[in-house]
Backbone as numpy.savetxt, mean C-alpha at the origin, in Angstrom:
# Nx Ny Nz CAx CAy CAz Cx Cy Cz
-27.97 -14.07 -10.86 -27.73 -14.08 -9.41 -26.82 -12.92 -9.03
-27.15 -12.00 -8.10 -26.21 -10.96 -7.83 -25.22 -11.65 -6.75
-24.07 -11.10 -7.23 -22.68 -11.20 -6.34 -22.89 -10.45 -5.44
-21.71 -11.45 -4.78 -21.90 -10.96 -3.01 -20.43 -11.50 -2.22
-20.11 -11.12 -0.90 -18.86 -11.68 -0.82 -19.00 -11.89 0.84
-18.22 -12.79 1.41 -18.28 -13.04 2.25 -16.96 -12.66 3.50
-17.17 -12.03 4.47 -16.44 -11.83 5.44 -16.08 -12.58 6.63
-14.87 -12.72 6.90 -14.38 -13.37 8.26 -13.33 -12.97 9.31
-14.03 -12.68 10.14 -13.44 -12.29 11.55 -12.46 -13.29 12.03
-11.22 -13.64 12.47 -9.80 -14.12 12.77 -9.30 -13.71 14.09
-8.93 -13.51 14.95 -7.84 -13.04 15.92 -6.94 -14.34 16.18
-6.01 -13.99 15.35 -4.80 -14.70 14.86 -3.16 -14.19 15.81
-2.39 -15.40 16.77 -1.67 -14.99 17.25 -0.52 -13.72 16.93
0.32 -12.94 16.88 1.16 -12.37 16.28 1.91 -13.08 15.62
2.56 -14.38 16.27 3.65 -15.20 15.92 2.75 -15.60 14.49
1.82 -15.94 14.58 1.20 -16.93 13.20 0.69 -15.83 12.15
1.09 -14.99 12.10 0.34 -13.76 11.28 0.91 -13.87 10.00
2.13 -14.60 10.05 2.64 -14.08 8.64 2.05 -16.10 7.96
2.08 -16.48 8.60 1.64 -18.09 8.09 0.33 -17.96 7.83
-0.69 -17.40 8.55 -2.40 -17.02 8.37 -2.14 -16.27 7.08
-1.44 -15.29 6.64 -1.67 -14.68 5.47 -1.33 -15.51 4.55
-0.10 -16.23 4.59 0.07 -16.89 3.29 -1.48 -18.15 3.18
-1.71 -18.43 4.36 -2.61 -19.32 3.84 -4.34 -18.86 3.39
-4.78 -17.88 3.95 -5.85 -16.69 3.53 -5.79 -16.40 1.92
-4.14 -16.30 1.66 -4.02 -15.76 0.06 -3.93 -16.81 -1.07
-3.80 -18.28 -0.12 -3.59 -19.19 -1.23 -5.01 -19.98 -1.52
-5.96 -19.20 -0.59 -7.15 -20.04 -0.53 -7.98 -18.64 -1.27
-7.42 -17.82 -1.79 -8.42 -17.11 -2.26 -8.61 -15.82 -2.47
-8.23 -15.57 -0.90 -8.96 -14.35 -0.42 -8.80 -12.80 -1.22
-9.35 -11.87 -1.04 -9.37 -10.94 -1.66 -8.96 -9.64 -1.46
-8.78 -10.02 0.02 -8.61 -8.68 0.88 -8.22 -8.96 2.60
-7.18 -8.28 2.79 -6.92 -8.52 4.41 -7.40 -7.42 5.12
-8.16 -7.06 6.05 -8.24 -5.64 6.77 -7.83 -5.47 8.28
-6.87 -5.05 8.53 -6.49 -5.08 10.18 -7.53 -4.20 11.19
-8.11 -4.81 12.08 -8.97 -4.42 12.42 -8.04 -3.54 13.60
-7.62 -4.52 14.70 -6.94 -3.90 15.71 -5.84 -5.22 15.92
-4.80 -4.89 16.91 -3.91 -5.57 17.64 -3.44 -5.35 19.06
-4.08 -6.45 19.96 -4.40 -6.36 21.52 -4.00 -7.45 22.06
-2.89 -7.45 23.03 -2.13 -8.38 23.74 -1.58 -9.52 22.73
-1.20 -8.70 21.85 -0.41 -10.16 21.09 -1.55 -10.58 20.08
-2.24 -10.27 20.18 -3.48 -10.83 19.22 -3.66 -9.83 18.16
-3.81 -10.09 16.65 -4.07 -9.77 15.40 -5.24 -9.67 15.04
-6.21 -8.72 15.28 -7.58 -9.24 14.85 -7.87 -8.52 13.57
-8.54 -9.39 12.47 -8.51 -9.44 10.89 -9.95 -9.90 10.41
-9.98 -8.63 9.16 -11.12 -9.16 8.83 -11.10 -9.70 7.68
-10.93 -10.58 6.82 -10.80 -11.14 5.60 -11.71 -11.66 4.13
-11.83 -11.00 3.17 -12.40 -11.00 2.38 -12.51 -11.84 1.47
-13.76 -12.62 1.04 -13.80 -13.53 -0.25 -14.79 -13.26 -1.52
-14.88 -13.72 -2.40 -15.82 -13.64 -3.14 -16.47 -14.86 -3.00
-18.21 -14.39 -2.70 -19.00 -15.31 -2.23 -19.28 -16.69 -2.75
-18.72 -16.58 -4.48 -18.99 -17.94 -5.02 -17.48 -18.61 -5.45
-16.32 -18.29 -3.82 -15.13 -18.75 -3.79 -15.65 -20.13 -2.74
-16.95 -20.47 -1.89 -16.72 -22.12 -1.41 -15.78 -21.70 -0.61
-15.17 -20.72 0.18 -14.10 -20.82 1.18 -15.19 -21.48 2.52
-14.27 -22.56 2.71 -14.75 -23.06 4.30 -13.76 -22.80 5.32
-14.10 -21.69 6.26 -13.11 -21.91 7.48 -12.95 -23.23 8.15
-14.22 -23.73 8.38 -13.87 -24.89 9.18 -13.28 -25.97 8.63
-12.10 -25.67 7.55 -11.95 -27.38 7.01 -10.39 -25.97 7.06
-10.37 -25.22 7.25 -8.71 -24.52 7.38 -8.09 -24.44 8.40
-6.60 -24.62 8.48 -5.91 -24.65 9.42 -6.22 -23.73 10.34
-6.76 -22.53 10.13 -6.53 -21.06 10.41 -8.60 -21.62 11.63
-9.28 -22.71 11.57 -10.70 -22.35 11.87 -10.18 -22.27 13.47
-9.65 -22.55 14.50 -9.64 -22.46 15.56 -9.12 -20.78 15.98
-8.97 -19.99 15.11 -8.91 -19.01 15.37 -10.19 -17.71 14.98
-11.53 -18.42 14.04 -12.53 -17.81 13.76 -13.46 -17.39 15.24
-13.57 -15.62 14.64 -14.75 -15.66 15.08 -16.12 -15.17 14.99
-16.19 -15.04 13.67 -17.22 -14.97 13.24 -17.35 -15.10 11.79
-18.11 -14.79 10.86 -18.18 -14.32 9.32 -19.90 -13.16 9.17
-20.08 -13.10 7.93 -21.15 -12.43 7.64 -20.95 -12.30 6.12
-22.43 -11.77 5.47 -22.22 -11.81 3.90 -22.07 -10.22 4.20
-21.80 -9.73 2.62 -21.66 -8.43 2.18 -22.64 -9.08 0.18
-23.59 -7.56 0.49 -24.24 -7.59 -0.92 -23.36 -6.74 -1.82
-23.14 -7.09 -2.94 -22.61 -6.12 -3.98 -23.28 -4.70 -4.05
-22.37 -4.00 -4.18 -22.37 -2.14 -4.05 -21.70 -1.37 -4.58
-22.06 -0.37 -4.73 -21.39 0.59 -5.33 -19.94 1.63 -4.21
-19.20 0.39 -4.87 -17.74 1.03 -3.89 -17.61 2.19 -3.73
-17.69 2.95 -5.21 -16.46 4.11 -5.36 -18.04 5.22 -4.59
-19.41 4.94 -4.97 -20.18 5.61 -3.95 -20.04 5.78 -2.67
-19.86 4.68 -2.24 -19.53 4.84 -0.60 -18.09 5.38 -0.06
-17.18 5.02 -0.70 -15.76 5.94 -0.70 -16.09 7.25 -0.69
-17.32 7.92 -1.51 -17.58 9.49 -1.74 -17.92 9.95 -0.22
-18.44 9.10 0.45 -18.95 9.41 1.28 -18.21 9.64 2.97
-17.26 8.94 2.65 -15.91 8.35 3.75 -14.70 9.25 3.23
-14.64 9.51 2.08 -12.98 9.96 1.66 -13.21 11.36 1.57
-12.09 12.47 2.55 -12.38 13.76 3.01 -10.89 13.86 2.51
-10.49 15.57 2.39 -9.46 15.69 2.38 -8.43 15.60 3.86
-6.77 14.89 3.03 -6.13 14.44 4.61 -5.02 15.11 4.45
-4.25 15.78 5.45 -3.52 16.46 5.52 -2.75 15.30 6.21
-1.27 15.26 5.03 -0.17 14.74 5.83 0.87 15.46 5.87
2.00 14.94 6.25 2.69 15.47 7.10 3.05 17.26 6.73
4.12 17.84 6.18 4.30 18.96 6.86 3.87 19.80 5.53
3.69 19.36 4.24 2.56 20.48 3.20 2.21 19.38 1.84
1.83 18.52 2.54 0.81 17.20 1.49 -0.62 17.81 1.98
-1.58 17.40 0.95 -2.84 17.07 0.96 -3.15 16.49 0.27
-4.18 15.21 0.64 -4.87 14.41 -0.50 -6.45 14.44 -0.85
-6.62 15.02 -1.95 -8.22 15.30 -2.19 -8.70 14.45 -3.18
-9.89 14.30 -2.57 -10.68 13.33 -3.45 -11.01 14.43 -4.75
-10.90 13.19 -5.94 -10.51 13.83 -7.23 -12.19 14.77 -7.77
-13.14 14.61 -6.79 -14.74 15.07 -7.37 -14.71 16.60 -6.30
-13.88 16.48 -5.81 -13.19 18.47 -4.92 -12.30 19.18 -5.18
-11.98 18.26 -6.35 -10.77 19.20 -6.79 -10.76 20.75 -6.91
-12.47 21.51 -7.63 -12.80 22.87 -8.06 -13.05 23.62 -6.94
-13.27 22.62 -5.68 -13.82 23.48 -4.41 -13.40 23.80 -3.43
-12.09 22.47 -3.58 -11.67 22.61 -2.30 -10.17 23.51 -2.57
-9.85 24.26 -1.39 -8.37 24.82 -1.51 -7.27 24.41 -0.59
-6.45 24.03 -1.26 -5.22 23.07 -0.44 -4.25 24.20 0.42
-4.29 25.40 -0.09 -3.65 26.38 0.98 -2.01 26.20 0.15
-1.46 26.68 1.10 0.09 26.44 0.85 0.78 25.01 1.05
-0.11 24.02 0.70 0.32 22.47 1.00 0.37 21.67 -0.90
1.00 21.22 -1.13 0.77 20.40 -2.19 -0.15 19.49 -2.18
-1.14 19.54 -3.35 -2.58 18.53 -3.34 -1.93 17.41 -4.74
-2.53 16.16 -3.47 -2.41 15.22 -4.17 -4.05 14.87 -4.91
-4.58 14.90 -5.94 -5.97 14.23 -6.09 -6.03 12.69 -6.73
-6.97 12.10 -5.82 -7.01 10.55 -5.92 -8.75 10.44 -6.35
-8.62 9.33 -7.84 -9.85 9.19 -7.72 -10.09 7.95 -7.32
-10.77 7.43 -5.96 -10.41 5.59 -5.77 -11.39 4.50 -6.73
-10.48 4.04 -7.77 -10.80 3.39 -7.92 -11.33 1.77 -7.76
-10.49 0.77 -8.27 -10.38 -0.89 -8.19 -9.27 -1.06 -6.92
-7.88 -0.22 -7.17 -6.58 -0.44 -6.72 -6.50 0.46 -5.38
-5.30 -0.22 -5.00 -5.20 0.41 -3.25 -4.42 1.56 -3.70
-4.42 2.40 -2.65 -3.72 3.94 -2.67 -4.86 5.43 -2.71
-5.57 5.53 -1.57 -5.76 6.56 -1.41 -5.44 7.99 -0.43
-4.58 7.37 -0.06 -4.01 8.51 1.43 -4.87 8.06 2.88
-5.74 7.66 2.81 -6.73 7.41 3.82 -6.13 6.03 4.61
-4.97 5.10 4.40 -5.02 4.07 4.92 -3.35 4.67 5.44
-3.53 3.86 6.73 -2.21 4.58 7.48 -0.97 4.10 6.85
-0.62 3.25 6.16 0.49 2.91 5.61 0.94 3.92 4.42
0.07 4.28 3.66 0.18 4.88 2.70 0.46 6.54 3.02
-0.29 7.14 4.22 -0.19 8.11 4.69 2.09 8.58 5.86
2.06 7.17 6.19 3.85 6.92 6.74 4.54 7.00 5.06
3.57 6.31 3.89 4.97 6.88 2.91 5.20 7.70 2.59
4.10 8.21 2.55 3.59 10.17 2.06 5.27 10.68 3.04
4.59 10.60 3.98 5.59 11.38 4.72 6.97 11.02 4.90
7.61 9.83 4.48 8.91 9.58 4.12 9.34 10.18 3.04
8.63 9.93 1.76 9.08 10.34 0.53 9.35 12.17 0.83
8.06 12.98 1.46 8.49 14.42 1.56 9.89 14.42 2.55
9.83 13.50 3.57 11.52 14.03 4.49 12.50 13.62 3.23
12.80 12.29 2.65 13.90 11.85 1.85 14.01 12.06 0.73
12.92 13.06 -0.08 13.32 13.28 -1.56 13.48 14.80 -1.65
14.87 14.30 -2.69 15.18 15.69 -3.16 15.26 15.75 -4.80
14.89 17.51 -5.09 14.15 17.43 -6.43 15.82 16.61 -7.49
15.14 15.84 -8.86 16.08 15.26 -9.46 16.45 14.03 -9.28
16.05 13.76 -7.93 15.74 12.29 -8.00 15.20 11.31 -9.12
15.80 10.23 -9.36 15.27 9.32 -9.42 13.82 8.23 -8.88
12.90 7.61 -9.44 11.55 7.38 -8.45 11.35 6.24 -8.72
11.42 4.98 -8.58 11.10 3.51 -8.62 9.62 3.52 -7.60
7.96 3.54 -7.99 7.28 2.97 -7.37 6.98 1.55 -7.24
7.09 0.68 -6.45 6.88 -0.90 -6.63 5.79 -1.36 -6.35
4.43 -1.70 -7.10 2.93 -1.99 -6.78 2.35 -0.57 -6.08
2.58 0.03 -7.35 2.15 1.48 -7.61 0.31 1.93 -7.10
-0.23 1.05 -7.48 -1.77 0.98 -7.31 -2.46 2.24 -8.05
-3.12 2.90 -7.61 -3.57 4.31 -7.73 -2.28 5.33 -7.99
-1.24 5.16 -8.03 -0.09 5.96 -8.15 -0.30 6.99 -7.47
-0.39 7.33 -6.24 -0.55 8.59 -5.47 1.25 8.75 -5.10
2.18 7.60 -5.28 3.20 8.10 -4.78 4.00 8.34 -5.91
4.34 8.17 -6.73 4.82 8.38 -7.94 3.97 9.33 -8.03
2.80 9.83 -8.50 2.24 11.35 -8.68 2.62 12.48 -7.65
2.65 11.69 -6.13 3.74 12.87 -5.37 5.21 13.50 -5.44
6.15 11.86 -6.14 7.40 12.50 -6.12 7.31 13.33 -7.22
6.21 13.30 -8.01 6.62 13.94 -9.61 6.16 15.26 -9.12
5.12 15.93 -8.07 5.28 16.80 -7.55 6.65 17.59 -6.74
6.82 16.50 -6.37 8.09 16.98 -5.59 9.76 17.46 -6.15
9.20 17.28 -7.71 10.63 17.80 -8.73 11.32 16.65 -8.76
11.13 15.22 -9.00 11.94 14.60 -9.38 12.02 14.59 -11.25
13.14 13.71 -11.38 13.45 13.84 -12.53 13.02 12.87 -13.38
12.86 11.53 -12.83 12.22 10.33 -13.78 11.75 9.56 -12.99
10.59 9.39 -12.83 9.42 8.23 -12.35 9.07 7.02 -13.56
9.19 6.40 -12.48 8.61 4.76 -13.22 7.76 4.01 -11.82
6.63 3.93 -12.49 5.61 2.54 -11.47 5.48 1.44 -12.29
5.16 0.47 -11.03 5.37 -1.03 -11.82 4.23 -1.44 -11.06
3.19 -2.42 -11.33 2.12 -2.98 -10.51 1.81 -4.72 -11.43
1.36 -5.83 -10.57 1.32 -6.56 -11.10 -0.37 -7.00 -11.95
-1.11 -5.72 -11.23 -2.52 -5.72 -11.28 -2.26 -5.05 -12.64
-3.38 -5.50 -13.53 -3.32 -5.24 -14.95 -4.42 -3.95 -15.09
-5.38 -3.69 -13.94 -6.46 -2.31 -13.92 -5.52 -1.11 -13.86
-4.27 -1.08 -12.83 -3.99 -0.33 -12.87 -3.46 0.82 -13.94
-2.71 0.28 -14.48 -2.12 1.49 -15.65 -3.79 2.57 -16.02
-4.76 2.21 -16.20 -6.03 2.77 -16.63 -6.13 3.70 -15.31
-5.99 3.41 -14.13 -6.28 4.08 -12.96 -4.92 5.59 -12.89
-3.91 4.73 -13.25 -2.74 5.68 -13.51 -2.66 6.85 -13.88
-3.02 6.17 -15.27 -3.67 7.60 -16.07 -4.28 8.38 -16.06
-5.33 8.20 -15.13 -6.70 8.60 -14.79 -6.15 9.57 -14.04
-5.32 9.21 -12.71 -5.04 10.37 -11.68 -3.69 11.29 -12.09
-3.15 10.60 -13.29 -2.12 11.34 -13.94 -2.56 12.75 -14.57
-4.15 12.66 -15.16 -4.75 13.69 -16.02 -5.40 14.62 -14.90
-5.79 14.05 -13.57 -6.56 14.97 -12.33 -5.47 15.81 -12.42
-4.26 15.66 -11.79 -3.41 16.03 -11.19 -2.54 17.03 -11.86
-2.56 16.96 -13.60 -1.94 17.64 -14.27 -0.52 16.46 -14.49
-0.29 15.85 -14.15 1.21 15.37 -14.17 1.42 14.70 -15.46
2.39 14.75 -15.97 2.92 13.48 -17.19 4.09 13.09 -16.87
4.29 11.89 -17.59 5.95 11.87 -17.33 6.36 10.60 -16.69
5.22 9.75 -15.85 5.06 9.03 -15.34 5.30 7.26 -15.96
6.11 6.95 -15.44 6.36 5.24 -17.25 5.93 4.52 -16.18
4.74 3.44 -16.83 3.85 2.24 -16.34 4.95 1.10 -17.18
4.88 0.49 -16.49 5.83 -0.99 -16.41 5.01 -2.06 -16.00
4.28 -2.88 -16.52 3.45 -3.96 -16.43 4.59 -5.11 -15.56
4.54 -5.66 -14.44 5.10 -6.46 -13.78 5.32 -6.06 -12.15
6.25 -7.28 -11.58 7.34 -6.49 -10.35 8.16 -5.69 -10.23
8.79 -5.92 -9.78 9.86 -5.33 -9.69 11.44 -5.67 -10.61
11.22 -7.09 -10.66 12.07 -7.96 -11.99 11.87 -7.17 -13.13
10.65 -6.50 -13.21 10.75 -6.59 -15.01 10.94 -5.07 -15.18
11.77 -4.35 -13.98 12.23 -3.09 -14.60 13.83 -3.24 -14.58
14.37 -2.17 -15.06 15.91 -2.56 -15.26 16.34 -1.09 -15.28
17.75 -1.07 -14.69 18.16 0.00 -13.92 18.60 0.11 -12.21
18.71 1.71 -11.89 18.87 1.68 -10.65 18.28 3.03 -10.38
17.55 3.56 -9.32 16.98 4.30 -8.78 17.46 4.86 -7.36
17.51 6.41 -7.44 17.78 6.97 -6.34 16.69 6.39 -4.96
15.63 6.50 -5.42 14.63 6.43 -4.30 13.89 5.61 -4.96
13.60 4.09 -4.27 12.31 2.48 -4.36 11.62 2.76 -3.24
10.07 2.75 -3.77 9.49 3.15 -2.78 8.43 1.43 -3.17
8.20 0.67 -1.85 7.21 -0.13 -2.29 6.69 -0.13 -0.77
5.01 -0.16 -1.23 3.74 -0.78 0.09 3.16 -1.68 -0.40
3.48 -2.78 0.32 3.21 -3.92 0.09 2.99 -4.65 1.18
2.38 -5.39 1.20 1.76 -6.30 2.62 3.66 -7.28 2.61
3.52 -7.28 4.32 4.47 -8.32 4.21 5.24 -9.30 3.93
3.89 -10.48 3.92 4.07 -11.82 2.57 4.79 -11.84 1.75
4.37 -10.29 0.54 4.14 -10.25 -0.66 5.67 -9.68 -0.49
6.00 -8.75 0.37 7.18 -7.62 0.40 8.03 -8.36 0.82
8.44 -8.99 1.24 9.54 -9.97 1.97 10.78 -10.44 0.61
9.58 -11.53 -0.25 10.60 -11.98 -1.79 11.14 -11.37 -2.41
10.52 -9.97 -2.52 10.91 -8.72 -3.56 12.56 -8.23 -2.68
12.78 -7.87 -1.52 13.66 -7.47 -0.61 14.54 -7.30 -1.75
15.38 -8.53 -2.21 16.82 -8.39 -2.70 16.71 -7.88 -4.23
15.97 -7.48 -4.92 15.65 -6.90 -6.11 15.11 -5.59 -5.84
14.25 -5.18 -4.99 14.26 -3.85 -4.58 15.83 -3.47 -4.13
16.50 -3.65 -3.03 18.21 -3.41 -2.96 18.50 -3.09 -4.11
18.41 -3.99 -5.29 19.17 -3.37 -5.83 19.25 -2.42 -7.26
17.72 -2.02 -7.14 17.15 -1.57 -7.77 17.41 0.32 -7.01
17.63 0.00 -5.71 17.96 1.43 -5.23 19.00 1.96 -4.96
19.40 3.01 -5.82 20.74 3.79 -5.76 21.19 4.15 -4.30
19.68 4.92 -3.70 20.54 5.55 -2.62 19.26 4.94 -1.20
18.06 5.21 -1.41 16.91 5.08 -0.45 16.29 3.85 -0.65
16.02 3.03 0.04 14.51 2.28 0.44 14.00 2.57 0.94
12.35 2.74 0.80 11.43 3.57 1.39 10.32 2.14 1.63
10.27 1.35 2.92 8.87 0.38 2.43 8.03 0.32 3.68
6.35 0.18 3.49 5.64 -0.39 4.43 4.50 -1.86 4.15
3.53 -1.57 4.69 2.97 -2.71 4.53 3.37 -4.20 5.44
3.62 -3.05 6.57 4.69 -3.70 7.90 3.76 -3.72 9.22
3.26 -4.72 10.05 2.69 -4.28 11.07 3.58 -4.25 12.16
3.02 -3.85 13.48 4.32 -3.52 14.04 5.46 -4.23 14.70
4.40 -5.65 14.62 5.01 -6.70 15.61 5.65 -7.14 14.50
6.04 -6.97 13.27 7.02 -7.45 12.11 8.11 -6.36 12.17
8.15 -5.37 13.12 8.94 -4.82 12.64 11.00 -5.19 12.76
10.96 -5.74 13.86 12.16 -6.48 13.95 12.72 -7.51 12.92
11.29 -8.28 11.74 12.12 -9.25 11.39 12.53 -8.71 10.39
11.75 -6.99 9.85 12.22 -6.60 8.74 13.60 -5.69 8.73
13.72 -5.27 9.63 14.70 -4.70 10.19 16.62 -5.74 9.88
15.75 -6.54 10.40 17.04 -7.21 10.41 17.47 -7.90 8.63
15.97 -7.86 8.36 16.32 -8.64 6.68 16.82 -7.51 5.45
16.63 -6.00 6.72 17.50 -4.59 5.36 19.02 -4.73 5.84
19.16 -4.65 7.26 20.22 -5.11 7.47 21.15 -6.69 6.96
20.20 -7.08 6.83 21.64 -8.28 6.05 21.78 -8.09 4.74
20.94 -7.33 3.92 21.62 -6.84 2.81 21.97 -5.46 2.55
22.80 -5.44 3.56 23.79 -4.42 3.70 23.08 -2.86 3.78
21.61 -3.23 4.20 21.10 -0.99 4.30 21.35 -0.89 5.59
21.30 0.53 5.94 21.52 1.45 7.01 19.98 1.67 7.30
19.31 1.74 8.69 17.81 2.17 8.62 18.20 3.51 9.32
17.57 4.36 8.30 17.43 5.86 8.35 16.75 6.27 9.43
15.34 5.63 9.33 13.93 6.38 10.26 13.16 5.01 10.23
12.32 4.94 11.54 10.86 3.99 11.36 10.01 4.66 11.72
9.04 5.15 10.73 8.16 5.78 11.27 7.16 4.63 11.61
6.03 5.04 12.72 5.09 3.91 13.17 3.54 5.01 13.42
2.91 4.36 13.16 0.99 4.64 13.21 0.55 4.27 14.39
-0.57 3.89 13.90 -1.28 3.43 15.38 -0.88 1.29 14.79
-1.36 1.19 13.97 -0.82 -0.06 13.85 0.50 -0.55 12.68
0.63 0.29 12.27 1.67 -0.61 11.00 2.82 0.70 10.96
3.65 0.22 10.65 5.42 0.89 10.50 5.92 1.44 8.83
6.41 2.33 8.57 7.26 2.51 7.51 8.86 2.88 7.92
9.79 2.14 6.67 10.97 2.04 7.06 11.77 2.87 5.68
12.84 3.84 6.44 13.91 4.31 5.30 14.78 4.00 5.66
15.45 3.73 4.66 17.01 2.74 4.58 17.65 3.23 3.50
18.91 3.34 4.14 19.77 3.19 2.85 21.15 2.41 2.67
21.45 2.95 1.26 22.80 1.88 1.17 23.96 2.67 1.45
């Protein structure tokens, strides 16, 4: 029987956004995608695997459906070829897909090359594109680099561009380290230490913690990232109508917020101690 997965459409209040996720993630799901956010409303598209039996209508969350649809199994990283262009962020990043590397010319900008695999992190999603551009304003070469749910390591492969002195990524996804490596060898870089876990299972302190992480997930980590960072917190995976509660949760453990940068929908925050 070929796999297949099933999609569901949501417009979920703002206030209930962070309760819809925890309950989306405990039932399964595979994937959150923010579609848009209009008058207070969250609209989401949410991902299952088709022989997960998810029933909206028996979930707290069904009075907010509005629709679903199947998806047939495909060839991801094909259709990524087809969508993923090179992106110019902020003031001399570029991120190229890792099959342009021979053709394309990055100019006087530093090229990041991503090959997308399983794991999130290709420059193409706006959160990831606000860290890009934090890490180039707040790092300076010699730094220290804590990535937290590293994914594709495009940010840890940037600070190691950027002259730092010791990088470490940590991811709890077990594909990754293979993906790591992978864009470690595009890119030319070494140097890079994979740490199987969270953020718990590294030890030390770091000039600059950089983690993107969906809210939910980013919230618990808070007081172990602190203090895992010498001088910067760098985090997104923030939409915007969260941005006050996160604000206030760097502030009670004692950071300073540097900058918020904001997208069209989601926020990145630098802080420090």
């Amino acid at each position: 029987m070929e796999r297949y997965y099933m999609a569901f459409d949501f417009a979920i209040p703002n206030e209930e956004r962070d309760r819809a996720d925890c309950i989306l993630f405990e039932a399964g799901c595979k994937g959150i995608e923010d579609l848009k956010e209009e008058n207070g409303i969250s609209y989401i598209r949410v991902y299952f695997d088709g022989e997960a039996g998810f029933n909206p209508q028996a979930s707290p969350l069904k009075d907010y459906l509005l629709g679903s649809f199947r998806i047939e199994e495909q060839n991801w990283n094909d259709n990524w070829k087809k969508h993923f262009k090179p992106t110019l962020i902020g003031k001399k990043i570029v991120v190229v897909p890792s099959w342009m590397k021979d053709d394309f010319d990055p100019g006087d900008r530093i090229p990041v090359y991503i090959y997308p695999g399983q794991t999130f992190g290709t420059g193409t999603h706006e959160t990831t594109k606000l860290m890009m551009e934090l890490i180039e304003e707040f790092m300076l070469p010699g730094f220290s680099f804590l990535d937290v749910g590293c994914g594709t390591g495009i940010l840890s492969i940037l600070a190691k561009k950027l002259g730092t002195k010791r990088v470490v990524a940590c991811d709890i996804q077990k594909e990754v380290e293979d993906e790591l490596e992978l864009n470690m060898m595009i890119n030319n870089v070494s140097g890079i230490e994979f740490i199987p876990g969270s953020v718990d299972a590294v030890e030390g302190t770091f000039d600059m913690v950089v983690a993107n992480i969906e809210k939910h997930l980013l919230e618990p980590l808070i007081p172990d990232l602190v203090k895992r960072a010498g001088r910067y917190l760098l985090i997104s995976g923030i939409l915007k109508h969260q941005e006050e509660d996160m604000v206030n949760k760097l502030k009670s453990e004692g950071l300073v917020i540097n900058e918020i940068r904001r997208g069209d929908e989601w926020i990145a925050i630098a802080a420090m101690k």
